[in-house]
PyMOL Python script that loads the backbone (N, CA, C, O; Angstrom):
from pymol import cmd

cmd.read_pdbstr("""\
ATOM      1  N   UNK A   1      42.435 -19.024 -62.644  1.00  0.00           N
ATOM      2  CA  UNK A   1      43.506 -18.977 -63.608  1.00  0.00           C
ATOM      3  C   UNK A   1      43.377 -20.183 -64.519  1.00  0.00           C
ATOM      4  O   UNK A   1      43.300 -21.253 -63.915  1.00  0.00           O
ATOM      5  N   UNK A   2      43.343 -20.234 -65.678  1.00  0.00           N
ATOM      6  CA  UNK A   2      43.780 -20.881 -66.883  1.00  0.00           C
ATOM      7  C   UNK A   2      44.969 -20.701 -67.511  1.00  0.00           C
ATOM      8  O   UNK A   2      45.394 -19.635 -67.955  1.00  0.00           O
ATOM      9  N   UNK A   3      45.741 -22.244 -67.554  1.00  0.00           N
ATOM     10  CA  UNK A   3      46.194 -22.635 -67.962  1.00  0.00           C
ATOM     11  C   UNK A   3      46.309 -22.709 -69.447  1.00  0.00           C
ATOM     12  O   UNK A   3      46.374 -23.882 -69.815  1.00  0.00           O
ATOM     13  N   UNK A   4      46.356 -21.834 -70.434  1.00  0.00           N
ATOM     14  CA  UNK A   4      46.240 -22.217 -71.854  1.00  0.00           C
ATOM     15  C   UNK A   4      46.929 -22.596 -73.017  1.00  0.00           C
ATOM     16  O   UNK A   4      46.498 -22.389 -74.151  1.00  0.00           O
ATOM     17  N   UNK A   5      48.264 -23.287 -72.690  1.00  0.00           N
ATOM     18  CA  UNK A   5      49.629 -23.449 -72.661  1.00  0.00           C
ATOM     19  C   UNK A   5      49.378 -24.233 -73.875  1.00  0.00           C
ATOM     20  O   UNK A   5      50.059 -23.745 -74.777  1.00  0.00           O
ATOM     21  N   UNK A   6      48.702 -25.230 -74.287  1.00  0.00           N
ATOM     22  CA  UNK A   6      48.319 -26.149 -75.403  1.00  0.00           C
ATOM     23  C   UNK A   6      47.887 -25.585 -76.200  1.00  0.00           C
ATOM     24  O   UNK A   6      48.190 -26.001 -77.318  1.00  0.00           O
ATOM     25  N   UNK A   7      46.882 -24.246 -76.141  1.00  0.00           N
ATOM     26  CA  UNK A   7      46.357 -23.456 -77.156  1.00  0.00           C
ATOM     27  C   UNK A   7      47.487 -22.563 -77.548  1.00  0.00           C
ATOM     28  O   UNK A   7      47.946 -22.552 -78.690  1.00  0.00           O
ATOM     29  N   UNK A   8      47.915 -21.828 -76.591  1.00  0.00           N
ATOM     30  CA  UNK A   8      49.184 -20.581 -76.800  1.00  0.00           C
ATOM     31  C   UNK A   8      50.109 -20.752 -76.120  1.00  0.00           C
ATOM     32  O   UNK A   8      49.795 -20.546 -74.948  1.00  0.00           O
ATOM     33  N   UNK A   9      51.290 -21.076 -76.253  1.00  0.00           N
ATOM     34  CA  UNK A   9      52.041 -21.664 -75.330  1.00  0.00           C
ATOM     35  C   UNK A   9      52.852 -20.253 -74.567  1.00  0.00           C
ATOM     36  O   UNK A   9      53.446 -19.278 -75.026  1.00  0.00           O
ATOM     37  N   UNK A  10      52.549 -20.690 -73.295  1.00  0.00           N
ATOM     38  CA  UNK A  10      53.295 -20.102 -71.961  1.00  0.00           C
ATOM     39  C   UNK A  10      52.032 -18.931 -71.879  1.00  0.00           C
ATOM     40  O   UNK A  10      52.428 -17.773 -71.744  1.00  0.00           O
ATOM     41  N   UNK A  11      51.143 -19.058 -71.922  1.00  0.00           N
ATOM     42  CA  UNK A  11      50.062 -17.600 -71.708  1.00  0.00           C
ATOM     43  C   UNK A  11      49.493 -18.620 -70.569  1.00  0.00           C
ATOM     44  O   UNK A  11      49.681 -19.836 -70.541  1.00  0.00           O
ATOM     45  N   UNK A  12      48.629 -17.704 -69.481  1.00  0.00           N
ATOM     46  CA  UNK A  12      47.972 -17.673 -68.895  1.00  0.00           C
ATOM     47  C   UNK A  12      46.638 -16.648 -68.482  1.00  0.00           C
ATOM     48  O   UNK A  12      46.990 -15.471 -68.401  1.00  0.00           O
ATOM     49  N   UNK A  13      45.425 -16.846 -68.255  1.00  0.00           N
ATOM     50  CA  UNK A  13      44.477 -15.785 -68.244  1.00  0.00           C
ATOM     51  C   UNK A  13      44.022 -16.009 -67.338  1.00  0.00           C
ATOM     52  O   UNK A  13      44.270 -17.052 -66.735  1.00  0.00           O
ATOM     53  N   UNK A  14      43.097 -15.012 -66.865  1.00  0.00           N
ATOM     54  CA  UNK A  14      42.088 -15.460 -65.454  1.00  0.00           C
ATOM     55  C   UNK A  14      40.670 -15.646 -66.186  1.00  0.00           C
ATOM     56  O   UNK A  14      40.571 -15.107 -67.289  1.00  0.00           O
ATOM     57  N   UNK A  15      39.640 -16.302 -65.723  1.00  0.00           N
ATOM     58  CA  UNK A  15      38.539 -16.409 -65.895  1.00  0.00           C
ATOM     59  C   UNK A  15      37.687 -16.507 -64.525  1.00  0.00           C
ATOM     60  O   UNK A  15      38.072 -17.102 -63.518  1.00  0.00           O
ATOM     61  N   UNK A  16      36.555 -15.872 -64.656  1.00  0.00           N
ATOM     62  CA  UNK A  16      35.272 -15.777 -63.252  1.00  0.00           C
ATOM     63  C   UNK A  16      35.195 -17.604 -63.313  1.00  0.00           C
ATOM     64  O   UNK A  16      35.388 -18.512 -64.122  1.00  0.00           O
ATOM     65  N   UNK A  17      34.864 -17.446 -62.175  1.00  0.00           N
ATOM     66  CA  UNK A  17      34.070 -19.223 -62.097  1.00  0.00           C
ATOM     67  C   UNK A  17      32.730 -18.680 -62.196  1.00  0.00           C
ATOM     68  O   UNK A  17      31.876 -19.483 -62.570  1.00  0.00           O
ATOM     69  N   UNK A  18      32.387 -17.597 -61.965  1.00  0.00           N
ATOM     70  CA  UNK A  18      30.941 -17.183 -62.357  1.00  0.00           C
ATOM     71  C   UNK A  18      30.327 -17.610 -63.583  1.00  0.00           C
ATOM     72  O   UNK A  18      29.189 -18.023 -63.811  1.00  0.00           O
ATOM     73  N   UNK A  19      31.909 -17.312 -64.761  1.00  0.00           N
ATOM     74  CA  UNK A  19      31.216 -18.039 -66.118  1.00  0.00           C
ATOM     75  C   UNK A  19      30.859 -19.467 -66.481  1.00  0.00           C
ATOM     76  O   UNK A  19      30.104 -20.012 -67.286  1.00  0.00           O
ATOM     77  N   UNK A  20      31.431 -19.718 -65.859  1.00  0.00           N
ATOM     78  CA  UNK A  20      31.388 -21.634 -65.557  1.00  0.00           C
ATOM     79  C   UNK A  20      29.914 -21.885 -65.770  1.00  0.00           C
ATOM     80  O   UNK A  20      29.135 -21.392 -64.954  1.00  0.00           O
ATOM     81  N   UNK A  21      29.479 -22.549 -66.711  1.00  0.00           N
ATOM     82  CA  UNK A  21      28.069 -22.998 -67.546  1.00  0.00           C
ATOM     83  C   UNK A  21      28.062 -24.566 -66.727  1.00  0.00           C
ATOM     84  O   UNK A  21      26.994 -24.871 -66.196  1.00  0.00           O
ATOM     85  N   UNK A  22      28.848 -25.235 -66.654  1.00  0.00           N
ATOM     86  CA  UNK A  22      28.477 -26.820 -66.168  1.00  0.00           C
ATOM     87  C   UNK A  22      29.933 -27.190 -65.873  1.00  0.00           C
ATOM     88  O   UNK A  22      30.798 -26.782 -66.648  1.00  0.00           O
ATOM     89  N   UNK A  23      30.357 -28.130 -64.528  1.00  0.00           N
ATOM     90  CA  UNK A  23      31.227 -28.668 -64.480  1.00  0.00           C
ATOM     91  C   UNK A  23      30.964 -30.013 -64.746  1.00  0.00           C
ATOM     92  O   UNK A  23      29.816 -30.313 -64.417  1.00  0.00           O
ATOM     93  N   UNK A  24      31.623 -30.946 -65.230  1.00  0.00           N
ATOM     94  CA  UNK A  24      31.602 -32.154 -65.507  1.00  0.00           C
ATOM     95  C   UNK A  24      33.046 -32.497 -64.626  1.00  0.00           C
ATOM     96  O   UNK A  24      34.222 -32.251 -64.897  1.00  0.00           O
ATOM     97  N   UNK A  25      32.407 -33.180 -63.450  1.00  0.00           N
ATOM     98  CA  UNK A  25      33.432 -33.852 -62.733  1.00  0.00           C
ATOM     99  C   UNK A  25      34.057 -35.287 -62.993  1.00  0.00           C
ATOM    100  O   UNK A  25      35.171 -35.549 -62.540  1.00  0.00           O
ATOM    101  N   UNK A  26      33.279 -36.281 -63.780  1.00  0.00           N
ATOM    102  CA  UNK A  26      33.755 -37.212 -63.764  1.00  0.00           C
ATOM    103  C   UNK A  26      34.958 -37.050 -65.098  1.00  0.00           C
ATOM    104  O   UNK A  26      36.053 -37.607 -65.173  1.00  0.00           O
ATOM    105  N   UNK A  27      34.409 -36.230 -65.935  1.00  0.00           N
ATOM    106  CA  UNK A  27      35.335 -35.787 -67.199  1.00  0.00           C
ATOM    107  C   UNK A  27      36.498 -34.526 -66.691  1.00  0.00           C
ATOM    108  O   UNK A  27      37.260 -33.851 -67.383  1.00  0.00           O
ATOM    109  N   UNK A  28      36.306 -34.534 -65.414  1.00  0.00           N
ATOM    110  CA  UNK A  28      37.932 -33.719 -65.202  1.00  0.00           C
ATOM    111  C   UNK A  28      37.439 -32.215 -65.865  1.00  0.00           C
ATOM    112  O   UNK A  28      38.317 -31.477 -66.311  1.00  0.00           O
ATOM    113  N   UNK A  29      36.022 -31.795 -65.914  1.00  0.00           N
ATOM    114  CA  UNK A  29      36.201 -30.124 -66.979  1.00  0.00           C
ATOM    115  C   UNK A  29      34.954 -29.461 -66.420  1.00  0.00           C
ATOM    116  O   UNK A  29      33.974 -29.946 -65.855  1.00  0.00           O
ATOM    117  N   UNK A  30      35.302 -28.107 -66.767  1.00  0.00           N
ATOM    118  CA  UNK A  30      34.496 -26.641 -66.615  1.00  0.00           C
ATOM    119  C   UNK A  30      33.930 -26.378 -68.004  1.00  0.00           C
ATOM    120  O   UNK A  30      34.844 -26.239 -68.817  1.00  0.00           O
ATOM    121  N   UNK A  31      32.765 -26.270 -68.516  1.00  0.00           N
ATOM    122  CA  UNK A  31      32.479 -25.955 -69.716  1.00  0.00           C
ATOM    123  C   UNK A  31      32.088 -24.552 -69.401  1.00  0.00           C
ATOM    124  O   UNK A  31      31.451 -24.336 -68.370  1.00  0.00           O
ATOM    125  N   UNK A  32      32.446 -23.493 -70.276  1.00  0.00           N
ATOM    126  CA  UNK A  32      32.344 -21.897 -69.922  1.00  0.00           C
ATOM    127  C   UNK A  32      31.392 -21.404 -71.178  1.00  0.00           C
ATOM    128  O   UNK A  32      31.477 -21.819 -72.333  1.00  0.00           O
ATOM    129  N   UNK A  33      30.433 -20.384 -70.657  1.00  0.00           N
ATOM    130  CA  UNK A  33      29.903 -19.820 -71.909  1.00  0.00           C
ATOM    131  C   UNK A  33      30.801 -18.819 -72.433  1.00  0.00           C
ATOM    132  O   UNK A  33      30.378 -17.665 -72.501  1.00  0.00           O
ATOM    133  N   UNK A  34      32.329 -19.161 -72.930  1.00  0.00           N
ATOM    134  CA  UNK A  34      33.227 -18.285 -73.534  1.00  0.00           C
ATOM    135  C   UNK A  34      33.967 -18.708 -74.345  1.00  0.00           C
ATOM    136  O   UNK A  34      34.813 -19.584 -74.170  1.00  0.00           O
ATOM    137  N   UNK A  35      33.806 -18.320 -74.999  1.00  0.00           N
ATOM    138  CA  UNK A  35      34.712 -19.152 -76.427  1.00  0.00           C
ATOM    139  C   UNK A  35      35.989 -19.433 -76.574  1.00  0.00           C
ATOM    140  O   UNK A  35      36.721 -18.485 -76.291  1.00  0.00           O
ATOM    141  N   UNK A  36      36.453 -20.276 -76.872  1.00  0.00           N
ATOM    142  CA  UNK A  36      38.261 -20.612 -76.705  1.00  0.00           C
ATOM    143  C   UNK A  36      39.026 -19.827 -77.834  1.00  0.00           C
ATOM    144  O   UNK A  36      40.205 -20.162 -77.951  1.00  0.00           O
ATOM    145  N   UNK A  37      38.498 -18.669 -78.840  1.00  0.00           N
ATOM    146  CA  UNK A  37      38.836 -17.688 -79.241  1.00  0.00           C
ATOM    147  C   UNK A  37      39.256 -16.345 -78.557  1.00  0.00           C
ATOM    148  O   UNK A  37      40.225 -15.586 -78.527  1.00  0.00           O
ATOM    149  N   UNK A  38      37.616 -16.497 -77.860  1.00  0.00           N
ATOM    150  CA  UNK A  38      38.214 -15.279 -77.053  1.00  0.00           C
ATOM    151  C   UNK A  38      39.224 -15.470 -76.112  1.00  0.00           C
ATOM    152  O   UNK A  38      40.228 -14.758 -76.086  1.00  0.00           O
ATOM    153  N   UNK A  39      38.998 -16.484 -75.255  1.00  0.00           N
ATOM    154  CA  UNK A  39      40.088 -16.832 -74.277  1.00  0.00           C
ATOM    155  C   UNK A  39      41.456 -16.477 -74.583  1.00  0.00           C
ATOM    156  O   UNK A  39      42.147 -15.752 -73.867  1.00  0.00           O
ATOM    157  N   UNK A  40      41.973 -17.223 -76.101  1.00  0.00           N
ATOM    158  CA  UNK A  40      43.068 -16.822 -76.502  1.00  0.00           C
ATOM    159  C   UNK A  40      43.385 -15.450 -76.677  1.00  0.00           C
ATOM    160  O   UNK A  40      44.523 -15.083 -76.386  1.00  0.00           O
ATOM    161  N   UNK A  41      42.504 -14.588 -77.132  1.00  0.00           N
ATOM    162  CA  UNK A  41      42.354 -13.161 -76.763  1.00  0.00           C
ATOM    163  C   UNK A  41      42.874 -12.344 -75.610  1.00  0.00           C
ATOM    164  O   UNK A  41      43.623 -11.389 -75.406  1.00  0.00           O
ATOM    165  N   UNK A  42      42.363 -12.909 -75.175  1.00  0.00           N
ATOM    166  CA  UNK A  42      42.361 -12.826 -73.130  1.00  0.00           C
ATOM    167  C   UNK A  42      43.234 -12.125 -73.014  1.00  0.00           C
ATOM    168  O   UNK A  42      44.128 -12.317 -73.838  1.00  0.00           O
ATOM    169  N   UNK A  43      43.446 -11.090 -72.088  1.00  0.00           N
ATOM    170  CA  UNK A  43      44.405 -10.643 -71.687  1.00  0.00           C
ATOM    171  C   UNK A  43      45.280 -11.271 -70.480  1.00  0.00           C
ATOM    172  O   UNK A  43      44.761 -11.598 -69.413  1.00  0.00           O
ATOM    173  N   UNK A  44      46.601 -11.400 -70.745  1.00  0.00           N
ATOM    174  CA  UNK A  44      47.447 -12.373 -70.003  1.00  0.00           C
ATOM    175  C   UNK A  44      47.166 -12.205 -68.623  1.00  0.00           C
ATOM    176  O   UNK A  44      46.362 -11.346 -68.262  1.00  0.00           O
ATOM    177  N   UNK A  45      47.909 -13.140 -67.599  1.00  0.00           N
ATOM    178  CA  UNK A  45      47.755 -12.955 -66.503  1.00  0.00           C
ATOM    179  C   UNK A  45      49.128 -13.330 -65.828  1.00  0.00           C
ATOM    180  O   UNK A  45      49.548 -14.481 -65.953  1.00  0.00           O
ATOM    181  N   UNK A  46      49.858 -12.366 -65.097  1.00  0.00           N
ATOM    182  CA  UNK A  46      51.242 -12.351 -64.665  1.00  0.00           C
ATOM    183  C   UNK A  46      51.167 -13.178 -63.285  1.00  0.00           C
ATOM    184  O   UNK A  46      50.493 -12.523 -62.491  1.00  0.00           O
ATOM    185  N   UNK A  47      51.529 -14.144 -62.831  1.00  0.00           N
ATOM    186  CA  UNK A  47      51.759 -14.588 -61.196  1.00  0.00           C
ATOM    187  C   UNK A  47      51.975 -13.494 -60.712  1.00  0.00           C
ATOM    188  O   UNK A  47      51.110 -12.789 -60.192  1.00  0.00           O
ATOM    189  N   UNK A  48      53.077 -13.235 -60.815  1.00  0.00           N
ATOM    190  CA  UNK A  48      53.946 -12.193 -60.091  1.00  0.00           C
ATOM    191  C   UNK A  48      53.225 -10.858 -59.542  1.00  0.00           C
ATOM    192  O   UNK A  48      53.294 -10.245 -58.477  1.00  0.00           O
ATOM    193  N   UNK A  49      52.501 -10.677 -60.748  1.00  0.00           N
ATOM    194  CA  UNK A  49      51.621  -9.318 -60.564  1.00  0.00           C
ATOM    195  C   UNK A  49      50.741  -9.313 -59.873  1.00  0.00           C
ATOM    196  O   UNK A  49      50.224 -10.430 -59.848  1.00  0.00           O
ATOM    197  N   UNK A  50      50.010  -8.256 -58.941  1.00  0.00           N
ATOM    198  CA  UNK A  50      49.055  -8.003 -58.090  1.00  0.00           C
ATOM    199  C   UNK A  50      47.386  -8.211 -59.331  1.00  0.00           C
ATOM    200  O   UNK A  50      47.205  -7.406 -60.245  1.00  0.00           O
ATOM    201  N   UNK A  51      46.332  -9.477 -59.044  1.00  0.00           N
ATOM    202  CA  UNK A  51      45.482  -8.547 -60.005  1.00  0.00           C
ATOM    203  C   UNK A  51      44.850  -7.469 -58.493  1.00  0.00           C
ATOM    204  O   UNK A  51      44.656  -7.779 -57.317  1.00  0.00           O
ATOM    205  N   UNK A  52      44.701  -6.275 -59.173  1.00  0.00           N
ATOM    206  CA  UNK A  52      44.043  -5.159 -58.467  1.00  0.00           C
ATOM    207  C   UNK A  52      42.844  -4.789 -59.664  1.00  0.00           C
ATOM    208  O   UNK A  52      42.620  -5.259 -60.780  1.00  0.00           O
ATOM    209  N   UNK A  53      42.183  -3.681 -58.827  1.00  0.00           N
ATOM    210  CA  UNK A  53      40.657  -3.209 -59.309  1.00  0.00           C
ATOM    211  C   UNK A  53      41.370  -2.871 -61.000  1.00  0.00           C
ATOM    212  O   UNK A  53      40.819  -3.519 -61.889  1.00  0.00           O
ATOM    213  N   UNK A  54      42.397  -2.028 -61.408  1.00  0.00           N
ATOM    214  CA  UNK A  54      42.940  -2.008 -62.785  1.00  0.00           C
ATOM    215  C   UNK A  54      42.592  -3.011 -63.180  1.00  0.00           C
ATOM    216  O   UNK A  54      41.438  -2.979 -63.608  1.00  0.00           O
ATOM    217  N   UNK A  55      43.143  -4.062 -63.249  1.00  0.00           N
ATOM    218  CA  UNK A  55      43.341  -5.458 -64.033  1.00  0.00           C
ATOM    219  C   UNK A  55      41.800  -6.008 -64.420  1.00  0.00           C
ATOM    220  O   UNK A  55      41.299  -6.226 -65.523  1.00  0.00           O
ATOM    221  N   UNK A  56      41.230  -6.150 -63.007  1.00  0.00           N
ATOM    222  CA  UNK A  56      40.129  -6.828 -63.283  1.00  0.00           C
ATOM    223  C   UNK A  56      38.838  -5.765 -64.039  1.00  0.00           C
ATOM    224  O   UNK A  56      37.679  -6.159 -64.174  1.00  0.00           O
ATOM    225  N   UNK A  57      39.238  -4.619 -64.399  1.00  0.00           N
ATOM    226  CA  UNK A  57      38.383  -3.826 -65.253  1.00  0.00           C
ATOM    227  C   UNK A  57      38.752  -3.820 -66.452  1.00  0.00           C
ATOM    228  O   UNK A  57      38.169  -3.368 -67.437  1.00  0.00           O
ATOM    229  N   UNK A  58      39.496  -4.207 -66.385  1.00  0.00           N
ATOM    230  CA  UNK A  58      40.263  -4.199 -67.697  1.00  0.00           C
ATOM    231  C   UNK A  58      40.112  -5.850 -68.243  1.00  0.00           C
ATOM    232  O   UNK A  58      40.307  -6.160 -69.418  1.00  0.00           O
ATOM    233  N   UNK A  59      39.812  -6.623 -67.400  1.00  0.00           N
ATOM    234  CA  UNK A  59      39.337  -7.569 -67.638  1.00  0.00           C
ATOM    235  C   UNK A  59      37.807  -8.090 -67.979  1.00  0.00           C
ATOM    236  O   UNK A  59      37.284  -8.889 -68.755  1.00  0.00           O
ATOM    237  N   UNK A  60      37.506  -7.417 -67.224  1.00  0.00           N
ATOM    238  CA  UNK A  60      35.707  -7.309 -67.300  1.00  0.00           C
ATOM    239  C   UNK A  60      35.246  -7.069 -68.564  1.00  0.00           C
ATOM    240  O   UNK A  60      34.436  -7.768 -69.173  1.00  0.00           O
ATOM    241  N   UNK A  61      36.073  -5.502 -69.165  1.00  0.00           N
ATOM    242  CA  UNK A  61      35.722  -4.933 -70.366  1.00  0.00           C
ATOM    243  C   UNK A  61      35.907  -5.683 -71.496  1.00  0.00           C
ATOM    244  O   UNK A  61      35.102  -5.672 -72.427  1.00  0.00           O
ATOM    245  N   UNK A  62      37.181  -6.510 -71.476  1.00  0.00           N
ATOM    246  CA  UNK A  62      37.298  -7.176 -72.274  1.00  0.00           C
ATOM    247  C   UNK A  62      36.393  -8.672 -72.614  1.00  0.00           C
ATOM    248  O   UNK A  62      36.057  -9.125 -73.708  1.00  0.00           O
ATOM    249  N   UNK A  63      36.209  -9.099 -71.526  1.00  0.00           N
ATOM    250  CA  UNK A  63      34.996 -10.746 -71.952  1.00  0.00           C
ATOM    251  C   UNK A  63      33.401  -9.538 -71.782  1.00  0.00           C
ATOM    252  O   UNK A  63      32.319 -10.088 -71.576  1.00  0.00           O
ATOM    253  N   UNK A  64      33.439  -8.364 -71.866  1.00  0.00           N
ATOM    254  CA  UNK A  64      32.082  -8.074 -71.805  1.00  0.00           C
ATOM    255  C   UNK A  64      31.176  -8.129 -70.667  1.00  0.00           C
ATOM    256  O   UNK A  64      29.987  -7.813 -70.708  1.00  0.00           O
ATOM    257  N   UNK A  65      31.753  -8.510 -69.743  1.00  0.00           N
ATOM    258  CA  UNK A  65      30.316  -9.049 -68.254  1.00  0.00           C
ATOM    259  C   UNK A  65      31.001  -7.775 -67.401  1.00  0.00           C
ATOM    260  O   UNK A  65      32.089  -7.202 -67.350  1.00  0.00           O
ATOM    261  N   UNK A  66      29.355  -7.670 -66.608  1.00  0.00           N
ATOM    262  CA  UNK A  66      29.313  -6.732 -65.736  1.00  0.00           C
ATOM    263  C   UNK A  66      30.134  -7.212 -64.364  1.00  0.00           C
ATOM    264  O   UNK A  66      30.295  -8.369 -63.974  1.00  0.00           O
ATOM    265  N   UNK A  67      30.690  -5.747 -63.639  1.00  0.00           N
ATOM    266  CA  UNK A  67      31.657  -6.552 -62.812  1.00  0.00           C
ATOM    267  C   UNK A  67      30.939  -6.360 -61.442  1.00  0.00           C
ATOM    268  O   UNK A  67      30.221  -5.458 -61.009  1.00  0.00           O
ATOM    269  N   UNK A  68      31.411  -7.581 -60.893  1.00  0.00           N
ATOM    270  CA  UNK A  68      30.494  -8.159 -59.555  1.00  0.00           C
ATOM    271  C   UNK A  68      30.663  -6.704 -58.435  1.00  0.00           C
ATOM    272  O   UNK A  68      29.764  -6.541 -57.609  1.00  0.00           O
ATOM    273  N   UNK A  69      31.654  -5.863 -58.468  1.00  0.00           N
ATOM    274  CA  UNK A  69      31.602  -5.005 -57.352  1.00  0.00           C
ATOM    275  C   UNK A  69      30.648  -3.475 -57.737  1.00  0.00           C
ATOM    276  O   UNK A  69      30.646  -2.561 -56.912  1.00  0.00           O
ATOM    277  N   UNK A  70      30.066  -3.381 -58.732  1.00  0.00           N
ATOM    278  CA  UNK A  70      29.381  -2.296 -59.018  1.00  0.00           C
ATOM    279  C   UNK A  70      28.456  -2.252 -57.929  1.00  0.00           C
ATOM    280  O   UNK A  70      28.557  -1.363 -57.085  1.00  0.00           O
ATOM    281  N   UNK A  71      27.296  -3.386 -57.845  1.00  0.00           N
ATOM    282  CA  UNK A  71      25.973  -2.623 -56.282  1.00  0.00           C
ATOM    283  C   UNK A  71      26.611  -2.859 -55.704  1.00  0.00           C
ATOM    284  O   UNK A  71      26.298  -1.909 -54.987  1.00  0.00           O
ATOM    285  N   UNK A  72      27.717  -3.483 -54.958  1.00  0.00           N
ATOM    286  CA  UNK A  72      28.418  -3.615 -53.810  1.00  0.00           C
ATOM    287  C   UNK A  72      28.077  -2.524 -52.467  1.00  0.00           C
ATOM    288  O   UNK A  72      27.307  -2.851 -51.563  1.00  0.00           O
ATOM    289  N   UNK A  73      28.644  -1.457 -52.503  1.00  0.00           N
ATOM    290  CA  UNK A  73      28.295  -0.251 -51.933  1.00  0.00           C
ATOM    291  C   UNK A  73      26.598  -0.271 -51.684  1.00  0.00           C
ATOM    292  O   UNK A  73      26.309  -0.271 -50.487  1.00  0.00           O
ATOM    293  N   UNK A  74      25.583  -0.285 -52.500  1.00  0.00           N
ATOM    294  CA  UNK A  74      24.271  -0.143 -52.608  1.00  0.00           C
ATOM    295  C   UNK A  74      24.035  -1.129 -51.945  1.00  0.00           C
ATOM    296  O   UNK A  74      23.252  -0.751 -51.075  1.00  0.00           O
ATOM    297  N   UNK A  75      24.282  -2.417 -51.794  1.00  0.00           N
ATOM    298  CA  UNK A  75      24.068  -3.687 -51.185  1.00  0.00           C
ATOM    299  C   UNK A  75      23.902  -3.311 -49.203  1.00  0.00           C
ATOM    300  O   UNK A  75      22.904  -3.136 -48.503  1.00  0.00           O
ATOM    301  N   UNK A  76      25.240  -3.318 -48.912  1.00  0.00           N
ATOM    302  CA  UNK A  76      25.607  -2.232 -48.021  1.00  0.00           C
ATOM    303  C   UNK A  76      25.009  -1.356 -46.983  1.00  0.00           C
ATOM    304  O   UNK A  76      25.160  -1.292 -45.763  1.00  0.00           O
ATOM    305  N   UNK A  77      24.202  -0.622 -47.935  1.00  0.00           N
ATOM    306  CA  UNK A  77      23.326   0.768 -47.976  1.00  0.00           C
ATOM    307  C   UNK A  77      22.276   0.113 -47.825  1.00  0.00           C
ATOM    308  O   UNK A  77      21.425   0.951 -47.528  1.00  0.00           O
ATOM    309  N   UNK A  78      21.908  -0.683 -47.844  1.00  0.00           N
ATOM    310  CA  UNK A  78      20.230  -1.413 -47.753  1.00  0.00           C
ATOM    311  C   UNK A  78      20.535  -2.104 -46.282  1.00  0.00           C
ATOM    312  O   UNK A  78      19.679  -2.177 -45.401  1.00  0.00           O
ATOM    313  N   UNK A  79      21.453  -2.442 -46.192  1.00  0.00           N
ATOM    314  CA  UNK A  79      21.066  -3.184 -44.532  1.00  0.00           C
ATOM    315  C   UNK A  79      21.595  -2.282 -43.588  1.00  0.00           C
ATOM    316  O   UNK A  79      22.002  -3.002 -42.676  1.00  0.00           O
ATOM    317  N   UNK A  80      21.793  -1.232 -43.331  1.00  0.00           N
ATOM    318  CA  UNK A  80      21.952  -0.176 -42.331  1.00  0.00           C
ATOM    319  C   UNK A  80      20.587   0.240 -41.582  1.00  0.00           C
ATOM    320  O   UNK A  80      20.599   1.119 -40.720  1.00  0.00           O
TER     321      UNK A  80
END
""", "prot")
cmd.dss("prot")
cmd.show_as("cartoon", "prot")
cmd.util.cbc("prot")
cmd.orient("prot")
């Protein structure tokens, strides 16, 4: 979850840590290969709300990346 309250105030979004390009720990930050346009874009993210398989496809579609549970099943299927 991101915090983006300084850019848009009171929004929140989710982001993969998958996208996470470099953390810089001594500087306190995550540098993401995602643009702080799109982010603002982003589709919100409710506490309250369940994210379920909806959300996060709907999330996926929107930043464009393939979503981690597609070979899942196939993965699976190989070690039987």
């Amino acid at each position: 979850m991101v915090d983006i309250g300084h850019w848009w105030l009171g929004k929140n979004v989710i982001l993969s840590p998958l996208w996470a390009g470099r953390i810089d720990w001594y500087e306190r930050k995550v540098h993401l290969d995602v643009s702080r346009e799109v982010i603002k874009g982003a589709p919100p993210w409710d506490p309250v709300a369940p994210v379920n398989r909806e959300y996060e496809t709907h999330l996926y579609d929107y930043y464009g990346r393939p979503v981690y549970w597609a070979d899942a099943g196939r993965q699976g299927e190989a070690h039987k």
